[in-house]
N, C-alpha and C positions, 0 to 999 in steps of 0.2 A: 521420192528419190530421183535425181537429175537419172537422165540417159547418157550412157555412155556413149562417145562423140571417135569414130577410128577411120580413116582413108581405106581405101582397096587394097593398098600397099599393109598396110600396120597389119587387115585383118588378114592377110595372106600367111603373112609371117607368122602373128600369134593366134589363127582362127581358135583352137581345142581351147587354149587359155582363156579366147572371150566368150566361147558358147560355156563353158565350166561355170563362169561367174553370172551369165545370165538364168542358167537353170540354178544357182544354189543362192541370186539374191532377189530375182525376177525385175533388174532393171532391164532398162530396152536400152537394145544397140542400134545404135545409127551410124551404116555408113555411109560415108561419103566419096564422093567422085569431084576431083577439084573443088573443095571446100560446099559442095552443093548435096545433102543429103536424096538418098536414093534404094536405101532398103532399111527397113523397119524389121528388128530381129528379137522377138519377145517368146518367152517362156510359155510350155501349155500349162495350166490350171492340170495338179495333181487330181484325180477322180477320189474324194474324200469317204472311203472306206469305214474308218470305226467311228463308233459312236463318239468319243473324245475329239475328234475331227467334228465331226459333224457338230456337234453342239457347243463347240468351242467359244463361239461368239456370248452366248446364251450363259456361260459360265457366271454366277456370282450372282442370277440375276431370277432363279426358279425361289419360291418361297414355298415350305410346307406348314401348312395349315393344323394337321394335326401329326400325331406319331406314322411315321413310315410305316415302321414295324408292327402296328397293331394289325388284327385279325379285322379281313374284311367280307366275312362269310353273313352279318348282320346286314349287311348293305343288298345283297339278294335275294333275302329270305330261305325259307324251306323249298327248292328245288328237285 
């Protein structure tokens, strides 16, 4: 996704409106100062909490071998 491209003037005016869309689409803003960029404004990385997060990438791509749900009390023996 391109960076959003705004003057000192633009982002004065609409700052809340451009940090809003950089935290909800994690494009980078670049402003600029007479057509010459000069600050780089990008999103923090959310700290990935549940497991749905976390394994998200990984989705589609686990294979099981045999039944989930069977009893695995044969696989340690008598304990």
């Amino acid at each position: 996704m391109p960076a959003i491209r705004v003057s000192k003037g633009s982002l004065k005016a609409r700052m809340l409106e451009y940090f809003r869309e950089v935290e909800r689409t994690g494009t980078e803003l670049i402003v600029l100062d007479h057509n010459k960029p000069v600050l780089r404004i990008t999103a923090i990385e959310r700290e990935k909490n549940t497991a749905g997060e976390v394994f998200r990438k990984d989705r589609g791509k686990i294979k099981y071998h045999e039944d989930i749900n069977a009893p695995t009390t044969d696989e340690w023996g008598d304990t």
